[in-house]
Backbone bond lengths (Angstrom), bond angles and torsions (degrees), N, CA, C in turn:
res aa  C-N    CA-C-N  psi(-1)  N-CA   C-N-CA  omega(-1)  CA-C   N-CA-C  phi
1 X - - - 1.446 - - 1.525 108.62 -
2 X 1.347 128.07 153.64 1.465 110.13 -146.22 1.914 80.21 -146.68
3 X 1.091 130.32 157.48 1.198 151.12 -131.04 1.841 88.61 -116.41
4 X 0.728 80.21 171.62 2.154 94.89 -175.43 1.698 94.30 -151.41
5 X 1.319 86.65 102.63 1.852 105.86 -173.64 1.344 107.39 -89.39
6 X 1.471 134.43 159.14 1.887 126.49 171.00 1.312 100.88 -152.60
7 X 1.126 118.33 128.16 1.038 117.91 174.58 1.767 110.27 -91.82
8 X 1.603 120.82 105.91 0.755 134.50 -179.80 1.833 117.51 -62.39
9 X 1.370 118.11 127.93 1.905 109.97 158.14 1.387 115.46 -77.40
10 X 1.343 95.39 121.92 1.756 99.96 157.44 1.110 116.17 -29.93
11 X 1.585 126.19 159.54 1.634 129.58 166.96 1.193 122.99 -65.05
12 X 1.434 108.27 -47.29 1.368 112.72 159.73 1.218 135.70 -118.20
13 X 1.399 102.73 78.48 1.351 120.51 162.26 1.466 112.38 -109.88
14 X 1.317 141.24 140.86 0.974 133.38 -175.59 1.545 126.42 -58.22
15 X 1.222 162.80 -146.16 1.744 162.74 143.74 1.688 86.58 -120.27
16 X 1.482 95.53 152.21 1.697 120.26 -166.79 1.230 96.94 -84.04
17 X 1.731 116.26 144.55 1.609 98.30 -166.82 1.847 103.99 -102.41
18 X 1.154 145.86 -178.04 1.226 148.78 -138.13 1.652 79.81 -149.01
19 X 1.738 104.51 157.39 1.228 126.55 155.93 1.124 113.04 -129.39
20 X 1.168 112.29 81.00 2.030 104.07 -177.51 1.600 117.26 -87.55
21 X 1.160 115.34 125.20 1.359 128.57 -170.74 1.582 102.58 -100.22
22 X 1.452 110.82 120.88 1.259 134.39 -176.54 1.499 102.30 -81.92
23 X 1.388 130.06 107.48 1.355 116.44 162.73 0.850 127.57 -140.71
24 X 1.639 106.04 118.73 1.748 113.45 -173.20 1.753 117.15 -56.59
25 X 1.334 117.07 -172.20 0.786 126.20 168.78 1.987 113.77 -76.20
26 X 1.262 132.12 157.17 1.528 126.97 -155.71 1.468 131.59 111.86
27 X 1.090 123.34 -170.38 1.305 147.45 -174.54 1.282 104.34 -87.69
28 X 1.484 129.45 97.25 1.761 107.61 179.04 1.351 81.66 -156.32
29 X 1.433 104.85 64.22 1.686 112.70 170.67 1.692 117.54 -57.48
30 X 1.474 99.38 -46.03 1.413 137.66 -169.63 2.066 103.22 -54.91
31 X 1.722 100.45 -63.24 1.519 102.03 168.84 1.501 114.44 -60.41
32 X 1.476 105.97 -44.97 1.671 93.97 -170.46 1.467 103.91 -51.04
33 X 1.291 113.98 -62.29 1.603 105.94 173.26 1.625 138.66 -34.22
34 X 1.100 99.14 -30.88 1.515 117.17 -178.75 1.425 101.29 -73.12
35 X 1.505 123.51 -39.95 1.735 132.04 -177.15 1.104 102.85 -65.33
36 X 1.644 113.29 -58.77 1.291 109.48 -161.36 1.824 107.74 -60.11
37 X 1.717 105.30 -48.67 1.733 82.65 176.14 1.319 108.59 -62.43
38 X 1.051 141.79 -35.17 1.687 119.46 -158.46 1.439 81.48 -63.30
39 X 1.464 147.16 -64.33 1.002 138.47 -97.43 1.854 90.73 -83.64
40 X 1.823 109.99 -34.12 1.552 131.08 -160.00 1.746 78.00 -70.07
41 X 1.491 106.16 -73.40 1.588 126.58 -172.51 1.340 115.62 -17.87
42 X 1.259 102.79 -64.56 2.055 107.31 -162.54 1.685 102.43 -119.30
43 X 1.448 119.18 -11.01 1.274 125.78 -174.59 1.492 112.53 -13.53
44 X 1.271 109.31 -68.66 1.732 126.06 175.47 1.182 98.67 -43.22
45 X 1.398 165.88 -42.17 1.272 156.69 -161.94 1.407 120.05 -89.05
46 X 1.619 116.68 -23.78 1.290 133.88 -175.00 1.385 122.03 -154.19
47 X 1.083 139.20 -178.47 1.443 158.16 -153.92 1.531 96.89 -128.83
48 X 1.268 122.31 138.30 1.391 146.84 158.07 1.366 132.22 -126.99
49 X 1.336 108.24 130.16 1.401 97.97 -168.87 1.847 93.06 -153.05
50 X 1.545 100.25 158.23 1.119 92.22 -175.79 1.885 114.50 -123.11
51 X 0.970 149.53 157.04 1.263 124.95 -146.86 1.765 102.33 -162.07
52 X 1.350 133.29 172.97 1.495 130.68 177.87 1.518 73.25 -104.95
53 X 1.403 92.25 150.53 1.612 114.64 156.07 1.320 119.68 -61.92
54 X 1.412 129.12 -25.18 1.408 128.55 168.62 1.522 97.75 -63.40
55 X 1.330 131.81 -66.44 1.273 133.53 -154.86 1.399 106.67 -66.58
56 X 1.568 120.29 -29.04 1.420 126.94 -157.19 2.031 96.06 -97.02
57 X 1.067 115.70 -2.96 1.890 131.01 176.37 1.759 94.86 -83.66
58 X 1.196 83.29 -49.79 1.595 102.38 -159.17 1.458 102.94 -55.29
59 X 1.198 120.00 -59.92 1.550 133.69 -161.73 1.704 101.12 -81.31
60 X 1.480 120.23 -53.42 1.470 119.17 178.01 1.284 127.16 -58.49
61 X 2.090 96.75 -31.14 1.581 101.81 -166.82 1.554 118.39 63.70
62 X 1.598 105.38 54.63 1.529 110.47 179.73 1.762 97.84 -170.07
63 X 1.481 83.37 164.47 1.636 69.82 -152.42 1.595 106.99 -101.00
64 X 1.535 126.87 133.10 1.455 129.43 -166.93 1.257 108.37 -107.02
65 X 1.520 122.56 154.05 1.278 135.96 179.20 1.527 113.45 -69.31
66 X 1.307 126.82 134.00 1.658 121.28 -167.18 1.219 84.51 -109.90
67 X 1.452 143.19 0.34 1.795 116.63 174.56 1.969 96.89 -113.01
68 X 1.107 103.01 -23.06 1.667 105.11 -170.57 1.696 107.97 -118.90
69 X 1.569 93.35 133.94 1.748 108.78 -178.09 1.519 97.09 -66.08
70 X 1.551 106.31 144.47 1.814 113.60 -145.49 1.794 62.35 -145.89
71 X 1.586 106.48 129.91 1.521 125.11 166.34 1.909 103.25 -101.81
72 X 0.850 127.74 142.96 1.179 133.49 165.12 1.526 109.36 -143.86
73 X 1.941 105.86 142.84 1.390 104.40 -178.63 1.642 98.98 -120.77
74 X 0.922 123.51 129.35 1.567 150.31 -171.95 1.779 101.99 -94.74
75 X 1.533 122.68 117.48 0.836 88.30 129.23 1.653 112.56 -136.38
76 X 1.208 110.21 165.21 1.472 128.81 -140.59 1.617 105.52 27.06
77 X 1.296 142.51 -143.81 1.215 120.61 -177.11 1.448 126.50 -76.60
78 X 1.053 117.28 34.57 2.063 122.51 -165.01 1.599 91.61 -123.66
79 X 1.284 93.34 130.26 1.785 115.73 170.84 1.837 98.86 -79.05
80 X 1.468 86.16 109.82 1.273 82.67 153.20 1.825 140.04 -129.28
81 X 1.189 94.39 7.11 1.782 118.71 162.11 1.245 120.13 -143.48
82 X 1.215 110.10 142.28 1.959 109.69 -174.30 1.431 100.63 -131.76
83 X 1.277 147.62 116.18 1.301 140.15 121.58 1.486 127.45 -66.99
84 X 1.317 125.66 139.68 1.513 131.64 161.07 1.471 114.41 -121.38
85 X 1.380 97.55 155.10 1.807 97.69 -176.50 1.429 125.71 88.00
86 X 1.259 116.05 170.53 1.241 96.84 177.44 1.475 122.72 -89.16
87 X 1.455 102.49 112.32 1.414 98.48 177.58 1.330 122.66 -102.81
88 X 1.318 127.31 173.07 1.677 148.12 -164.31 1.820 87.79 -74.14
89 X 1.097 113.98 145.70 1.495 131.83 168.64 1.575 106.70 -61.92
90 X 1.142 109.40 -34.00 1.888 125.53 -165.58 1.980 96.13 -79.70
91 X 1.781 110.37 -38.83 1.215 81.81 -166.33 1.861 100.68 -89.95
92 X 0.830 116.03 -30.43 1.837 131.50 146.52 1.842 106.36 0.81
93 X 1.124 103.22 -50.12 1.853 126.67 -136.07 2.008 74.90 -111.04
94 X 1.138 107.12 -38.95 1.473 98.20 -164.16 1.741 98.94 -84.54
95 X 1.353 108.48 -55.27 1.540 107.80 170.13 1.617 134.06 -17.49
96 X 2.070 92.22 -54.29 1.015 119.75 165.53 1.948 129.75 -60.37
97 X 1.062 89.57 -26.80 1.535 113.86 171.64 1.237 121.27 -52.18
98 X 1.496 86.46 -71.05 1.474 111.93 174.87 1.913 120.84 -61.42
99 X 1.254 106.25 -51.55 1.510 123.58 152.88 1.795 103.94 -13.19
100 X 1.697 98.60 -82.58 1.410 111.68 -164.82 1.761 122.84 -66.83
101 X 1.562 103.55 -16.88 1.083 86.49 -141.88 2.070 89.09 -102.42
């Protein structure tokens, strides 16, 4: 009979933070691109995921833009940065900064 091991988290250790990318329906050639590098770029540091703004309201309980890609950084389930619109990759990268650090 063989043991059922878990590797438990400390209390205080922080939860890994998420980048969930809100994306409506449209043309958002420009963001997808921006995800995909962060995603190659900083991947190792965070979680990416990409989500409808209906589903991504739904799950956060906050309310997302249905015409504009809405960035949100999670960590464990708490919003703690929001961009909307189209934003610059640099302030994206800085959000994220700020997010982690």
């Amino acid at each position: 009979m063989a043991l059922a091991l878990r590797r438990l988290l400390a209390t205080f250790s922080r939860p890994r933070c998420l980048l969930l990318y809100c994306r409506p329906v449209g043309d958002f050639a420009v963001q997808d691109g921006q995800v995909a590098q962060l995603r190659r770029k900083l991947g190792a540091r965070f979680d990416v995921e990409t989500s409808s703004p209906s589903k991504a309201a739904q799950r956060c309980r906050i309310w997302v833009s249905a015409t504009q890609p809405t960035f949100l950084m999670l960590r464990g389930e708490k919003v703690v940065a929001i961009a909307i619109g189209c934003v610059p990759l640099r302030e994206i990268e800085q959000l994220i900064a700020h997010s982690l650090g």
